[in-house]
C-alpha positions in Angstrom: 29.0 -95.7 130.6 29.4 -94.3 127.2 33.0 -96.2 125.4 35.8 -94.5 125.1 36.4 -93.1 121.6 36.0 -90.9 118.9 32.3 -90.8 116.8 33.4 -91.5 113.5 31.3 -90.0 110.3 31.0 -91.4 107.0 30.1 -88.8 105.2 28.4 -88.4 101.6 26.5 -85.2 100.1 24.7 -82.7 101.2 24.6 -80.3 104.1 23.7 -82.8 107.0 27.2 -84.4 107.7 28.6 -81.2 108.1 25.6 -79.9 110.8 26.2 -83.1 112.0 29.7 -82.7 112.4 29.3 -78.8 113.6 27.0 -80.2 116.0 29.3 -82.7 117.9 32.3 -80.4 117.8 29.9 -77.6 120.0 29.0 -80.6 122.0 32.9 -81.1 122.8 32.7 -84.7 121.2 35.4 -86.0 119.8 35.2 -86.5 116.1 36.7 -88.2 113.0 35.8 -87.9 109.3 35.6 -90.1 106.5 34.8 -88.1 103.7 33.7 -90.3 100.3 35.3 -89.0 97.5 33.1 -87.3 94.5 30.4 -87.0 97.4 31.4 -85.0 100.4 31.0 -81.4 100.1 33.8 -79.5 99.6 33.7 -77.9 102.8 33.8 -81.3 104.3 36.5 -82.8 102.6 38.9 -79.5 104.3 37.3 -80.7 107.8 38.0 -84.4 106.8 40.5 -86.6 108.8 40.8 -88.5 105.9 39.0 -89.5 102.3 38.6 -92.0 100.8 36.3 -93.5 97.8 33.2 -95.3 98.2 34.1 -98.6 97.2 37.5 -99.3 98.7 36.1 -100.8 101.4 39.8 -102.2 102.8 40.5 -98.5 103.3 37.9 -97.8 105.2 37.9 -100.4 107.7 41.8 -100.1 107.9 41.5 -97.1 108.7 38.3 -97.3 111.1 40.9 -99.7 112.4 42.9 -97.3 113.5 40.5 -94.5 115.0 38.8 -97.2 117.0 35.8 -95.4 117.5 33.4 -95.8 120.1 30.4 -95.4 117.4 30.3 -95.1 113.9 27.3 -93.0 111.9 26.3 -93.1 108.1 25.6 -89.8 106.9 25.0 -88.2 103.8 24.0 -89.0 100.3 25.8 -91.1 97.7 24.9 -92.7 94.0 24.4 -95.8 94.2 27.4 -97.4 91.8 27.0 -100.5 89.5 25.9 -103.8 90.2 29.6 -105.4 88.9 31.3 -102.5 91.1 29.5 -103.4 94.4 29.8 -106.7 93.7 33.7 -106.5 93.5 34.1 -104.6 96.4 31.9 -106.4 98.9 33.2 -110.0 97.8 36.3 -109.0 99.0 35.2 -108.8 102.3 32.0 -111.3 102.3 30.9 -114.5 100.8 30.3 -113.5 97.0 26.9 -115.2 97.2 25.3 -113.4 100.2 26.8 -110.5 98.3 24.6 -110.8 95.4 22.0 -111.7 97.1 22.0 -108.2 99.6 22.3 -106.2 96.0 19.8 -107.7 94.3 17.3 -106.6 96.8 17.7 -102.4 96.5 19.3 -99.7 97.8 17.9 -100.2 101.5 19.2 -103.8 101.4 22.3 -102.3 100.2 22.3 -99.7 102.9 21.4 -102.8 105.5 24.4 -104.5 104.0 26.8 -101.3 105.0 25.3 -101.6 108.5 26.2 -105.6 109.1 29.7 -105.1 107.4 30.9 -102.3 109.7 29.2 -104.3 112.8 30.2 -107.5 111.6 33.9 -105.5 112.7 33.1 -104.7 115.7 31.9 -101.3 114.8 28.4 -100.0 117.0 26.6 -98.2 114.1 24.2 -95.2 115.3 22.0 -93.0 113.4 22.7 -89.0 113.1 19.3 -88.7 114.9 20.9 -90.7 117.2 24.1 -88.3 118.0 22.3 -84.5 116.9 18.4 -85.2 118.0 18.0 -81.3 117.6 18.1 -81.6 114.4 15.1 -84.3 113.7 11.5 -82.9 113.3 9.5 -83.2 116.1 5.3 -83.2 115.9 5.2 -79.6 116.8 7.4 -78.5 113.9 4.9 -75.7 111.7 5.6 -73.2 110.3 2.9 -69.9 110.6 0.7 -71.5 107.3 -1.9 -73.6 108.0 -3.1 -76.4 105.5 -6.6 -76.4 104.4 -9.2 -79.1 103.9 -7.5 -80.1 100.4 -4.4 -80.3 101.9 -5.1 -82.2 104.7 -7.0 -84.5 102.3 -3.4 -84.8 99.8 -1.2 -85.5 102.9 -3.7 -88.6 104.0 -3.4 -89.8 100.9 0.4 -89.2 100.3 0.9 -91.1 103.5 -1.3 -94.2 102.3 0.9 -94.0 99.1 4.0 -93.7 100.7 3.3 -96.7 103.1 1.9 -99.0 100.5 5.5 -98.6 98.4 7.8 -99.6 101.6 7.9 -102.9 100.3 9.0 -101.7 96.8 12.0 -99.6 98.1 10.9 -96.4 96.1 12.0 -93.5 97.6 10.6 -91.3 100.5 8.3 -89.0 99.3 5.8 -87.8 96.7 4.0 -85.1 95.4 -0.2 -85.3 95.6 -2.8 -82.7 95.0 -5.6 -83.9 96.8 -6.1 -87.5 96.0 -3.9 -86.9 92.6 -0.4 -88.6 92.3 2.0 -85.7 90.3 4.7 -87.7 91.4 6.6 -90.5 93.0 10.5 -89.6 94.1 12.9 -92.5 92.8 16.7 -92.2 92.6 17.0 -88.5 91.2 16.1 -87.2 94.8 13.8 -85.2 96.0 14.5 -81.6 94.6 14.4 -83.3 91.5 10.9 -84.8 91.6 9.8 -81.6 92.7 11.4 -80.2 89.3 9.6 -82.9 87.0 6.3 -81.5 88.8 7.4 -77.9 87.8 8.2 -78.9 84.4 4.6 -80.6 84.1 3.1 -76.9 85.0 4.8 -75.3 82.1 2.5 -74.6 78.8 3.9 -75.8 75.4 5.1 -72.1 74.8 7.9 -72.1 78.6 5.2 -69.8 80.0 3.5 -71.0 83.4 0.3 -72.3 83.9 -1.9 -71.1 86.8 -2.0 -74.5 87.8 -0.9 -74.8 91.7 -1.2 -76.7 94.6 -0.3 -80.0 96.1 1.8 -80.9 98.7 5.0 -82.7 99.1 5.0 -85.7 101.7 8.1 -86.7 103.1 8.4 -89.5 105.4 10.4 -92.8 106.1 9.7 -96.0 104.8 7.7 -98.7 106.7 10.6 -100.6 108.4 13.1 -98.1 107.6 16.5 -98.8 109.6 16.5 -94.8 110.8 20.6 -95.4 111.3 21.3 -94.9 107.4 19.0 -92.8 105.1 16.7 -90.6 106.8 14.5 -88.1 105.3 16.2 -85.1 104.7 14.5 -81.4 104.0 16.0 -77.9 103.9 15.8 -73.8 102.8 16.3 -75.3 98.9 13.5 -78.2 99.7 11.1 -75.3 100.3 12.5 -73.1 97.8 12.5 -75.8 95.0 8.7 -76.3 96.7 7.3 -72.7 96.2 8.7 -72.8 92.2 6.9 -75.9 91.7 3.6 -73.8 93.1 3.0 -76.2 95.6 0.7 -75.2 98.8 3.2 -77.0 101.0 5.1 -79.3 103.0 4.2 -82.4 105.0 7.6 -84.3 107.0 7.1 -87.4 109.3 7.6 -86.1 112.8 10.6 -88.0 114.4 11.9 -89.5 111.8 12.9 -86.5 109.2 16.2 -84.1 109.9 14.7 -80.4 109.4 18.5 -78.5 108.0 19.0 -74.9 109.2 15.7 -75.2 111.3 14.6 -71.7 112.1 16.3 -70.7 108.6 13.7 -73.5 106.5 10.7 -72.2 108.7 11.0 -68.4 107.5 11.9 -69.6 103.7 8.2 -71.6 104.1 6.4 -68.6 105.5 8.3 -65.5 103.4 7.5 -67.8 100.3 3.5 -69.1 101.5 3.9 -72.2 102.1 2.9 -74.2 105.4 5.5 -76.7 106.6 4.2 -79.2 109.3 5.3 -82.4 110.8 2.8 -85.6 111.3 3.1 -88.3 113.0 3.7 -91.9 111.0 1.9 -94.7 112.4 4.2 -97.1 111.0 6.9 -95.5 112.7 5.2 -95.6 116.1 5.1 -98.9 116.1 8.4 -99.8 114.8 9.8 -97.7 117.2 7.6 -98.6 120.2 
């Protein structure tokens, strides 16, 4: 029996709290909203029970406090601030020494570190995937484009890349033509990495080169906690996609929230490119 409760959100940027929260309201779920400040789209801050910013961690659980919710669910992008600035607002809460020692490791450990200070309250963290499973990629996700032997060839690879940086905390995806690296996403995001490959197919003189292919890979890290920081693609992923004159699209399957489904699906097939979902054998066993 599911405890009694309201789901409470902690919501960054982008569009996924707000599906999220659109989601669970059409479910009849009960729902509260944390909206970080500087984050939180604007939309969601109007929806917002309350907001609050990013590092005043007593806030938050005083006010978590209050809601006593049944679950609690990470959701949403946010910058990750300074060293000094974590570090002041976590000691306040934890030994200053495991402190430093979480944020020295990267922004997973960090995002690890949310996860065991919420639960270390007696909060149950869940995953969006968790809550709004619609809304994940399954492995029959394509789009009406198929992608050809070079493609095929560039999403094997991207997926050997992409595995063999887990360890390294990069970010989840990259950009391959063929077995060709154009790019490696690290804190900018993924929209834009996919610029920086656009701006390498521009000529001297802003004029474009005929220069296209390549695919973007998107996936989750090898030992990815999936309850904080899952992939995320959308219409703008595949728009930003087509300008860099890419062939197409390549999502983990599972493990990767698909925004405005149907909606991304048409922008990939009005625009040429294929958009397919594969399965990640790292995931399959972390999961299994």
């Amino acid at each position: 029996m599911m405890p009694q409760g309201p789901i409470a959100i902690l919501a960054g940027a982008g569009q996924l709290p707000i599906q999220l929260l659109s989601h669970l309201e059409r479910a009849g779920q009960d729902v509260r909203v944390l909206a970080f400040r500087g984050f939180a789209e604007a939309e969601l801050q109007r929806r917002a029970n309350a907001t609050v910013d990013l590092l005043d961690l007593k806030t938050i659980m005083s006010t978590l406090e209050g809601w006593r919710p049944q679950a609690v669910s990470l959701v949403g992008a946010v910058r990750r601030p300074g060293f000094s600035a974590l570090l002041s607002a976590y000691s306040l809460l934890r030994n200053m020494h495991e402190v430093k020692e979480v944020i020295a490791r990267g922004d997973d450990q960090v995002l690890r570190g949310a996860v065991m200070l919420l639960e270390e309250h007696g909060h149950r963290v869940v995953g969006a995937h968790e809550l709004a499973p619609d809304l994940v990629a399954s492995n029959m996700l394509t789009g009406s484009r198929r992608p050809g032997a070079d493609d095929h060839n560039a999403i094997a690879f991207g997926l050997e890349l992409l595995a063999s940086l887990s360890d390294f905390d990069i970010g989840q995806g990259a950009v391959v033509d063929r077995r060709h690296v154009l790019a490696i996403e690290g804190p900018e995001g993924t929209d834009r990495m996919i610029r920086r490959v656009r701006s390498l197919r521009q000529s001297w003189f802003g004029l474009r080169r005929r220069e296209e292919g390549g695919v973007l890979i998107k996936a989750a890290k090898r030992g990815q906690d999936l309850r904080v920081d899952m992939p995320t693609i959308g219409p703008r992923t595949v728009r930003e996609a087509a300008k860099a004159g890419l062939a197409g699209i390549a999502i983990g399957a599972g493990s990767t929230f698909v925004l405005e489904q149907e909606e991304t699906l048409r922008t990939a097939d009005r625009l040429g490119l294929f958009l397919i979902a594969v399965d990640l054998p790292w995931m399959e066993k972390s999961l299994g």
